[in-house]
C-alpha positions in Angstrom: 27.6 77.9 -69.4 27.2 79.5 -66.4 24.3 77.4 -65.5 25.9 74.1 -66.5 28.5 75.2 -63.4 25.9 75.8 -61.0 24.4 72.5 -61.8 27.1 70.6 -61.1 28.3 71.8 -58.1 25.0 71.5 -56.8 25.4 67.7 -58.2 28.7 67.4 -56.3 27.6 69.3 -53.3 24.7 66.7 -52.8 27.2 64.0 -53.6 29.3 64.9 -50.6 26.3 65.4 -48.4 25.4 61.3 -49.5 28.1 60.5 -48.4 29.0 61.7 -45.3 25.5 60.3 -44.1 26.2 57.0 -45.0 29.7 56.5 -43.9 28.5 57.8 -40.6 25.8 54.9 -40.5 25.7 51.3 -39.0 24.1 48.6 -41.7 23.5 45.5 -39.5 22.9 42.2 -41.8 21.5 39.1 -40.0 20.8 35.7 -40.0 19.0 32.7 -38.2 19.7 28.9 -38.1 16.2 28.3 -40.2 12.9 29.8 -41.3 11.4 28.7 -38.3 12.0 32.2 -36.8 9.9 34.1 -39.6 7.1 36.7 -38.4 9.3 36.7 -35.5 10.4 40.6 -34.2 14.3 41.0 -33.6 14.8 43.9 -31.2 18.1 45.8 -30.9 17.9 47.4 -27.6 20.0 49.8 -26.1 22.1 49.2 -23.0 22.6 52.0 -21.1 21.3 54.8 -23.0 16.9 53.9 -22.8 16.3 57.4 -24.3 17.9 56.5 -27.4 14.9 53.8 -27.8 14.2 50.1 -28.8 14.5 49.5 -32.9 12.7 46.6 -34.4 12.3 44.2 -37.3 10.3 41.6 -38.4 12.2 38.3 -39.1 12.0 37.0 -43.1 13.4 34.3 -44.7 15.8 33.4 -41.9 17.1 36.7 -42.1 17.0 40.7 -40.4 18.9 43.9 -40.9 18.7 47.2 -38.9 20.5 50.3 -40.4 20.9 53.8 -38.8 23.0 56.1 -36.7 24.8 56.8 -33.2 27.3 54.4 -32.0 26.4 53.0 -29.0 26.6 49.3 -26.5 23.2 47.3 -28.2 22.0 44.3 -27.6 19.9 42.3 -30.1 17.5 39.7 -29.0 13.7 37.8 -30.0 10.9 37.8 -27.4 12.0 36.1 -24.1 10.3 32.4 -24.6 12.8 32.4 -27.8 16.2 33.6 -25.9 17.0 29.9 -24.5 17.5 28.9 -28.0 19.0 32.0 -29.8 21.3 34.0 -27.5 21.4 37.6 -26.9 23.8 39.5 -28.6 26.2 42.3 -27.5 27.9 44.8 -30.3 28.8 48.4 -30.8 26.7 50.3 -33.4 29.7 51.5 -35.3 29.6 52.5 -38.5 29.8 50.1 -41.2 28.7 46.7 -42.4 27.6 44.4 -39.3 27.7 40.6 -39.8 25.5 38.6 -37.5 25.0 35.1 -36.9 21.8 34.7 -34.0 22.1 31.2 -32.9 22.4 29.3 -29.8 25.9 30.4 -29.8 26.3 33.9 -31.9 28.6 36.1 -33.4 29.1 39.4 -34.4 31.9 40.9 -36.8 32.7 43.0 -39.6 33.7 46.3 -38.0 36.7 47.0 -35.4 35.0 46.9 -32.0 32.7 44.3 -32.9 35.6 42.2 -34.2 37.6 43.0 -30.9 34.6 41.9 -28.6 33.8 38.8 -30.6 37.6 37.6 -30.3 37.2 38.1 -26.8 34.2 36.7 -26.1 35.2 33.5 -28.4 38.4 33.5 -25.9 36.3 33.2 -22.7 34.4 30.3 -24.4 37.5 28.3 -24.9 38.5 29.0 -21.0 34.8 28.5 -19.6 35.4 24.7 -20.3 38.6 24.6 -17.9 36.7 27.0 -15.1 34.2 24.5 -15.2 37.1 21.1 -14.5 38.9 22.7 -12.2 35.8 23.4 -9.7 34.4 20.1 -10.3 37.9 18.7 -9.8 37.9 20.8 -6.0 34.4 19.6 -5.1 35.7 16.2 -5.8 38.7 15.9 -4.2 39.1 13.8 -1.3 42.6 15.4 0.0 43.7 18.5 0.6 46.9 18.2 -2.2 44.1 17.4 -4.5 42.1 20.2 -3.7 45.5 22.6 -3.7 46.0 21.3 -7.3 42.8 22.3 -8.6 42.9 26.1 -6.9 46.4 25.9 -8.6 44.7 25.7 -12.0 42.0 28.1 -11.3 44.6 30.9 -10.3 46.9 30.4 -12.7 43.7 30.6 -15.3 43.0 33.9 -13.6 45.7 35.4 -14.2 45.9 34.8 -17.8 42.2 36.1 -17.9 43.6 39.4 -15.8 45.9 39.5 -18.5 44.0 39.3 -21.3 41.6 41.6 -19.9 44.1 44.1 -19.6 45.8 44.3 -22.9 42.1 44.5 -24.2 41.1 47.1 -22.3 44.1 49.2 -23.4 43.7 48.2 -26.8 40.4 49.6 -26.9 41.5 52.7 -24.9 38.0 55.0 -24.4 36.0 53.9 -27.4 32.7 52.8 -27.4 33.7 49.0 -26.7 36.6 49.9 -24.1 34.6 53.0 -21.9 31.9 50.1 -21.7 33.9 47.1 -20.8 35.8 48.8 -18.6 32.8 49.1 -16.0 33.0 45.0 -15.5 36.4 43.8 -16.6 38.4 46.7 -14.5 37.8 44.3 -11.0 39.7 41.4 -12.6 43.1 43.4 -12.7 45.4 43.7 -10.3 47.0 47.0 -8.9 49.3 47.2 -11.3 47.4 46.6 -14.2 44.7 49.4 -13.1 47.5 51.9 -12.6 48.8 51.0 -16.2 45.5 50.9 -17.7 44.2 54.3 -16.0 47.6 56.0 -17.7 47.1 55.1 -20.6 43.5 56.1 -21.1 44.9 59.9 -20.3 
């Protein structure tokens, strides 16, 4: 009896031990647009932290996955002849199941920060299109009202971005994703903003 006791503690002690490690693990599930990209290596490259080194995979049936520990800024990418037609991609190695699409345009979801950035980045997508009117509209413009009308727009667009980049920012607070993005979104605020920002990170 006494036995049968010890063996099942040491059962459920193991148990616990399993599972600590693997909530405390990243799982990152990929795919590509065809089979074309098959023998292929996918790297997922640290950003800041070069110590931590490059992890790598070989490409099969359209498809990759990475799985370990630390959360940390990565970016994935293929060889550099191969990046004009599958884009790099930026996410947080946070635990839990990462969903990636690697494609001329990409995504990455499936866990909090990744979710976060992808909603941003999808964001400046949408607004790229008008940055890109409004300074062909001012190069254009034969008068000055005209060219007044296009700076209009491209304020007005700033400030919604200074906005946007603000309430994500605090969102994010000093996580992974928001200590990070901090270091080239922070410019785009204005005083205000910075001051509000820098108390609530406290």
């Amino acid at each position: 009896m006494k036995n049968t006791c010890l063996l099942f503690f040491a059962i459920l002690l193991f148990s616990c031990i399993g599972c600590t490690s693997s909530s405390k693990q990243y799982h990152i599930v990929g795919t590509l647009p065809s089979t074309d990209y098959d023998g292929e290596w996918m790297y997922l490259v640290p950003v800041e932290n070069r110590e931590g080194g490059i992890d790598s995979v070989k490409i099969k049936d359209a498809a990759f996955e990475f799985t370990g520990e630390g959360e940390e800024m990565r970016i994935l990418r293929l060889r550099p002849v191969l990046r004009i037609r599958i884009q790099e991609l930026l996410l947080v190695t946070e635990p839990g199941e990462i969903s990636v699409k690697a494609d001329s345009i990409g995504s990455v979801t499936g866990t909090p920060q990744n979710d976060a950035l992808q909603a941003w980045k999808d964001d400046l997508d949408k607004k790229r299109n008008i940055y890109v009117f409004a300074y062909d509209g001012f190069k254009s413009s034969k008068t000055r009202e005209d060219s007044l009308k296009f700076l209009r727009i491209r304020d007005s667009l700033m400030q919604v971005d200074a906005e946007r980049n603000f309430m994500f920012l605090k969102e994010q607070g000093n996580n992974t994703l928001g200590t990070f993005m901090q270091k080239s979104l922070r410019s785009s605020l204005n005083e205000q903003q910075k001051k509000e920002l820098d108390a609530s990170l406290k």
